[in-house]
N, CA, C and O atoms as a MOPAC input file, in Angstrom:
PM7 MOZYME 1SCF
protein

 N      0.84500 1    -1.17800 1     0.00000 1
 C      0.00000 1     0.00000 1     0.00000 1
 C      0.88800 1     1.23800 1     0.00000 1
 O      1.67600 1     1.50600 1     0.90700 1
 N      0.61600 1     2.26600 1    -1.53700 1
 C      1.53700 1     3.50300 1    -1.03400 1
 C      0.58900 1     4.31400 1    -0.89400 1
 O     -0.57100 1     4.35100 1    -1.30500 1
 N      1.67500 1     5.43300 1     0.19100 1
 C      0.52700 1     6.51900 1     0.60700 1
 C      1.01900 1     7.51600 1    -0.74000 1
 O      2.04000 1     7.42900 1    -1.42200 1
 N      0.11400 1     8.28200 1    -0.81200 1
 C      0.08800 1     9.50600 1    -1.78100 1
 C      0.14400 1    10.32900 1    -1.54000 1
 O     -1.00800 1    10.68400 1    -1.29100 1
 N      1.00600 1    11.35600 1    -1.33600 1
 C      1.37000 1    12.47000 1    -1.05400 1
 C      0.85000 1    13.45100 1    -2.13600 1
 O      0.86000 1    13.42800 1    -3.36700 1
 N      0.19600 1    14.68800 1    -0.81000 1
 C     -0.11900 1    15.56800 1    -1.89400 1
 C      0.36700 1    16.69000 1    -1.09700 1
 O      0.53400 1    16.72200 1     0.12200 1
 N      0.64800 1    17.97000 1    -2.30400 1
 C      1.05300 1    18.92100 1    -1.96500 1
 C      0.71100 1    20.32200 1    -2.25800 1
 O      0.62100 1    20.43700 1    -3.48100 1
 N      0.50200 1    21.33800 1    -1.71100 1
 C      0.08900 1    22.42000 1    -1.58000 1
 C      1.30400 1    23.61300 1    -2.14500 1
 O      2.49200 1    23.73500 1    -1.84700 1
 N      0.45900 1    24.36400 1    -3.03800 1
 C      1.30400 1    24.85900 1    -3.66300 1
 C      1.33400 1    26.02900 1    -2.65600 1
 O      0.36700 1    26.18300 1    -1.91000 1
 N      2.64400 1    27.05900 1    -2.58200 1
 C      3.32400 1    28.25600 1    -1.70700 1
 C      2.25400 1    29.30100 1    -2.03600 1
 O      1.77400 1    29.90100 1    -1.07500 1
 N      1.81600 1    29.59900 1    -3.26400 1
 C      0.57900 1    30.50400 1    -3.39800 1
 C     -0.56600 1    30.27900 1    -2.31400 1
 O     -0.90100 1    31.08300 1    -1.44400 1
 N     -1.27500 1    28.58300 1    -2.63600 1
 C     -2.31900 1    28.73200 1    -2.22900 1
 C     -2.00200 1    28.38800 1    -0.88400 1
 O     -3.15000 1    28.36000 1    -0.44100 1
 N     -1.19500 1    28.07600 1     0.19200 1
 C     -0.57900 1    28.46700 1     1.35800 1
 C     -0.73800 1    29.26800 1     2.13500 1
 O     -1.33200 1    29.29400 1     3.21300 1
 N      0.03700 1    30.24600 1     1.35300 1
 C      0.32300 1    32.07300 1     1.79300 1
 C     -1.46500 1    32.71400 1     1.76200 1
 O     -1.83700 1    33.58400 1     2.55000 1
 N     -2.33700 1    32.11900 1     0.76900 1
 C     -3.76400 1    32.51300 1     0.87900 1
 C     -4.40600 1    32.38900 1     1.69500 1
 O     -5.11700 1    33.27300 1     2.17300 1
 N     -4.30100 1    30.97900 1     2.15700 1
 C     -5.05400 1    30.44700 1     3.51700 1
 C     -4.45200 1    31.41100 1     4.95400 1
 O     -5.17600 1    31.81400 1     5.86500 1
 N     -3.09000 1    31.60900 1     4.85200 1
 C     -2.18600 1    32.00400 1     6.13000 1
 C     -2.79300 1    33.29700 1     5.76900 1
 O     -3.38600 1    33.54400 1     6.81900 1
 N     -3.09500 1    34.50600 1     4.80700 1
 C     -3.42600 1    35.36300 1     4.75100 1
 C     -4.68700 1    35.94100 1     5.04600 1
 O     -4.92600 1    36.98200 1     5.65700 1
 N     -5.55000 1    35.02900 1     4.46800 1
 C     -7.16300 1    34.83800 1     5.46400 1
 C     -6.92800 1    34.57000 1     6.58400 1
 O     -7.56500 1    35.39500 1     7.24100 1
 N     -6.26600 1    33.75300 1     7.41700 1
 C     -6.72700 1    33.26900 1     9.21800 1
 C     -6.01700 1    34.73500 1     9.75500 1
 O     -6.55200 1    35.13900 1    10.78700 1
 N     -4.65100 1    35.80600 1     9.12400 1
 C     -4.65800 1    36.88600 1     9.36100 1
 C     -5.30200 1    38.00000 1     9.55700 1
 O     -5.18200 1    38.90400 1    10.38300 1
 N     -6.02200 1    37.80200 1     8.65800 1
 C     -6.84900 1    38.77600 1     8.20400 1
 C     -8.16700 1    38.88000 1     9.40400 1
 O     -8.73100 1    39.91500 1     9.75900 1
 N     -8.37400 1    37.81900 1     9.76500 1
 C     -9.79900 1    36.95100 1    10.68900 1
 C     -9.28100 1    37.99700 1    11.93300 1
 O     -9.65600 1    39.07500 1    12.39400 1
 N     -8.26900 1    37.08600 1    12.17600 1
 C     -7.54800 1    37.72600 1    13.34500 1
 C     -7.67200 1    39.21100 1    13.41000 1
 O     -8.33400 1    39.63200 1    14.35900 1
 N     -7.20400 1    40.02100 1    12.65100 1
 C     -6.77400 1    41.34700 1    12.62500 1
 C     -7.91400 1    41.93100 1    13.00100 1
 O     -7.98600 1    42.59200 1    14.03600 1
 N     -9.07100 1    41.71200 1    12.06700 1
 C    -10.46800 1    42.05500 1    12.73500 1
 C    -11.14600 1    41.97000 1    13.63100 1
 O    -12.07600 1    42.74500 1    13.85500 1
 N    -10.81600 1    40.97600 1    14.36100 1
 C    -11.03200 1    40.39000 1    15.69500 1
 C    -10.44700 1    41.24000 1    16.28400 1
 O    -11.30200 1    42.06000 1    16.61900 1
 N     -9.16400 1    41.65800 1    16.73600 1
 C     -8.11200 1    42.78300 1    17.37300 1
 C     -8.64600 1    43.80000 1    16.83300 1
 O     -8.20100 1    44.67000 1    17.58200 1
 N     -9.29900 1    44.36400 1    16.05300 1
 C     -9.46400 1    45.46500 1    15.96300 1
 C    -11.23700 1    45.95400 1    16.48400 1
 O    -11.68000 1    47.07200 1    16.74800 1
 N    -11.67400 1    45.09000 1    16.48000 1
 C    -13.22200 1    45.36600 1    17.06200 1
 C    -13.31600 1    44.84500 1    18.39900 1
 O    -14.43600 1    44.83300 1    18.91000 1
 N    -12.38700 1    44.43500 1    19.01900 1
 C    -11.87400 1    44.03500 1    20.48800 1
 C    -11.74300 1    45.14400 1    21.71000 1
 O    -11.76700 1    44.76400 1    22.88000 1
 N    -11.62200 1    46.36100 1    21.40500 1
 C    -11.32700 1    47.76000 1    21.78200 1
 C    -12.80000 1    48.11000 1    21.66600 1
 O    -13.35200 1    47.51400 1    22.59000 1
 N    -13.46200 1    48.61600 1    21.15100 1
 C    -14.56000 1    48.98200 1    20.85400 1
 C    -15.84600 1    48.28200 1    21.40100 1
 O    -16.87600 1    48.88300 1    21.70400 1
 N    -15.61900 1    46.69500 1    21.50200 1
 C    -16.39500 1    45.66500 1    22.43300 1
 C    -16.27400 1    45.91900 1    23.90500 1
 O    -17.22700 1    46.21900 1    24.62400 1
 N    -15.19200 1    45.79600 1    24.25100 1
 C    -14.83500 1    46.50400 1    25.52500 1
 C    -15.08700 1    47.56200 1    26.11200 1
 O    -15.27700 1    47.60800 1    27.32700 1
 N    -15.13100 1    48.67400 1    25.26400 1
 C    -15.28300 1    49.71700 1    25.59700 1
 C    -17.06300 1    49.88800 1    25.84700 1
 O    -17.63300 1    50.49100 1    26.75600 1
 N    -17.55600 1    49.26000 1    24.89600 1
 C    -19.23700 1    49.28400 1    25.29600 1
 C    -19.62200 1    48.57300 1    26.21600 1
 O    -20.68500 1    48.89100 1    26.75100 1
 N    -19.04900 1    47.63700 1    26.59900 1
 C    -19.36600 1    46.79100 1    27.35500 1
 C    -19.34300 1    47.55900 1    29.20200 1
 O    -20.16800 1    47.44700 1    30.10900 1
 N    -17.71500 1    48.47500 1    29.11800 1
 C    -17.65900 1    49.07200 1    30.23700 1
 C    -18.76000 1    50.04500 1    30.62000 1
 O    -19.26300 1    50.22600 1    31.72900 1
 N    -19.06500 1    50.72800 1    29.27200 1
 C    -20.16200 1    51.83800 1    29.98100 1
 C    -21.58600 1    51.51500 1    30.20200 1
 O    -22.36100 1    52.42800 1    30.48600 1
 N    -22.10400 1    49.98500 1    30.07100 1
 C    -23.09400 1    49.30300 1    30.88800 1
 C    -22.94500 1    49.36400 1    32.17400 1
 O    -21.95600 1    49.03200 1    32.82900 1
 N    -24.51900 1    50.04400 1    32.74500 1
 C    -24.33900 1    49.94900 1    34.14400 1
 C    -23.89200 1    49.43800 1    34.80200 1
 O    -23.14600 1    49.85300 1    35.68900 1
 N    -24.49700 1    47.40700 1    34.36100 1
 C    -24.66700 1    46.20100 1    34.68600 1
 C    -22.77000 1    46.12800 1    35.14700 1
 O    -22.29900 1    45.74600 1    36.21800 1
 N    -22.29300 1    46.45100 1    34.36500 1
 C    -20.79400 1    45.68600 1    34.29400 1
 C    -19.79300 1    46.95100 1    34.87900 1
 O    -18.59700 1    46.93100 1    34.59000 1
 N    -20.44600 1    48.21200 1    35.84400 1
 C    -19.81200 1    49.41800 1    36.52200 1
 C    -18.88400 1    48.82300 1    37.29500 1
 O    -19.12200 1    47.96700 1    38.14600 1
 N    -17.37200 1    49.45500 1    36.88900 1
 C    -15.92900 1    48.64700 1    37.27500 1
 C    -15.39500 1    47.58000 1    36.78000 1
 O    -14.29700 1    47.20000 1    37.18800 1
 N    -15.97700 1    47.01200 1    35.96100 1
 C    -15.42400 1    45.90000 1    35.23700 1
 C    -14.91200 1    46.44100 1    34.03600 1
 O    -15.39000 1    47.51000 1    33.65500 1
 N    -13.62400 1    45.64700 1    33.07300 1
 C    -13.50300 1    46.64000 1    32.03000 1
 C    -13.92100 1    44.96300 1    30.94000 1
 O    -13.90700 1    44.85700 1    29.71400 1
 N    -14.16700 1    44.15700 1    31.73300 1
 C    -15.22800 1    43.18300 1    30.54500 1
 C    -16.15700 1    42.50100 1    31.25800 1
 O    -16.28400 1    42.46900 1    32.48200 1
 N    -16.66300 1    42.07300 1    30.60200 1
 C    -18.08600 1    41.45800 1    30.95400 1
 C    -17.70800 1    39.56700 1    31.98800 1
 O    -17.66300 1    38.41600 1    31.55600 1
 N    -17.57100 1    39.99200 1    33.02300 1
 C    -16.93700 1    38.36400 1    33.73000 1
 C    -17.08800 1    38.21500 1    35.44500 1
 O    -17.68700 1    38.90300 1    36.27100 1
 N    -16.44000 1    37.26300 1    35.53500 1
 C    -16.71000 1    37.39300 1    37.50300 1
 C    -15.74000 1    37.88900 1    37.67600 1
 O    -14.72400 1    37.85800 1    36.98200 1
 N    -15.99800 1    38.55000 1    38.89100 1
 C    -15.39100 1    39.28100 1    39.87800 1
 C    -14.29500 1    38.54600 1    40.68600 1
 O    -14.01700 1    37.37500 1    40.42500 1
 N    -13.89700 1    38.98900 1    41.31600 1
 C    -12.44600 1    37.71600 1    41.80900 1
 C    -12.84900 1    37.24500 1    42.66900 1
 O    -12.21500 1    36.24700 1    43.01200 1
 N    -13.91300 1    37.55800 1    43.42300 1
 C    -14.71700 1    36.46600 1    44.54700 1
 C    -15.19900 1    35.43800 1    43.88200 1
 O    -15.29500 1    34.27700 1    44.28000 1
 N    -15.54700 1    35.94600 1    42.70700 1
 C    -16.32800 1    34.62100 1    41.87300 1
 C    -18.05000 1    34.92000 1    41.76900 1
 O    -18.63900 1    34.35900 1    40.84600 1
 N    -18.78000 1    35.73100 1    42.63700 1
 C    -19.79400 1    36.22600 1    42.80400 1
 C    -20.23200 1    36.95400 1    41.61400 1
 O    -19.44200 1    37.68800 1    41.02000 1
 N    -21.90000 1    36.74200 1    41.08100 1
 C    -22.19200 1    38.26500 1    39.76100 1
 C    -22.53200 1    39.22000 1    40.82800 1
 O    -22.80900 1    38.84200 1    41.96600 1
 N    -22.51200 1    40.51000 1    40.45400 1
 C    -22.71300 1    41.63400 1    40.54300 1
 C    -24.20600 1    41.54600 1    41.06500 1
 O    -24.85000 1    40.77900 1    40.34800 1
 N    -24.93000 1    42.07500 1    42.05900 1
 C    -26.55600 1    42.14500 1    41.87100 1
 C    -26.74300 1    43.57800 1    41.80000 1
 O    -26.17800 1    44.52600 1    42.34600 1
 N    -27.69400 1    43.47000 1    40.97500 1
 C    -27.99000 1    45.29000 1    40.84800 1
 C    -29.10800 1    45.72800 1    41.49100 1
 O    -30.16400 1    45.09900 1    41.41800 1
 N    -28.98900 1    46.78800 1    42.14500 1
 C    -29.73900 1    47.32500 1    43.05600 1
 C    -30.55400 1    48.46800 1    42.48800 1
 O    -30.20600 1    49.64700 1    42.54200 1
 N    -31.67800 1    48.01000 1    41.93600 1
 C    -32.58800 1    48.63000 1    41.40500 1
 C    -33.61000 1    49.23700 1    42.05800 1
 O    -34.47800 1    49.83700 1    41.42400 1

């Protein structure tokens, strides 16, 4: 039994590596802006993201 090797040409490579970049970059760049809305929710006042607290406790809001 032979195995068959196949191979990927350096173009279409560099395409794929250039898209999961690209994914990324956008991600990092709307990452700032997520955050930032997220802080000026009441709900999340002092947090700079949306998560538990270091007690581990949520927040209750006192309405």
């Amino acid at each position: 039994m032979e195995l068959e090797k196949r191979y990927i040409s350096s173009k279409q490579l560099h395409k794929y590596v250039w898209m999961l970049v690209g994914v990324f970059a956008l991600m990092a760049m709307t990452f700032p802006t997520a955050m930032m809305r997220v802080s000026q929710k009441e709900k999340f006042h002092g947090y700079h993201v949306k998560s538990l607290p270091i007690d581990g406790k949520f927040a209750v809001s006192e309405k």
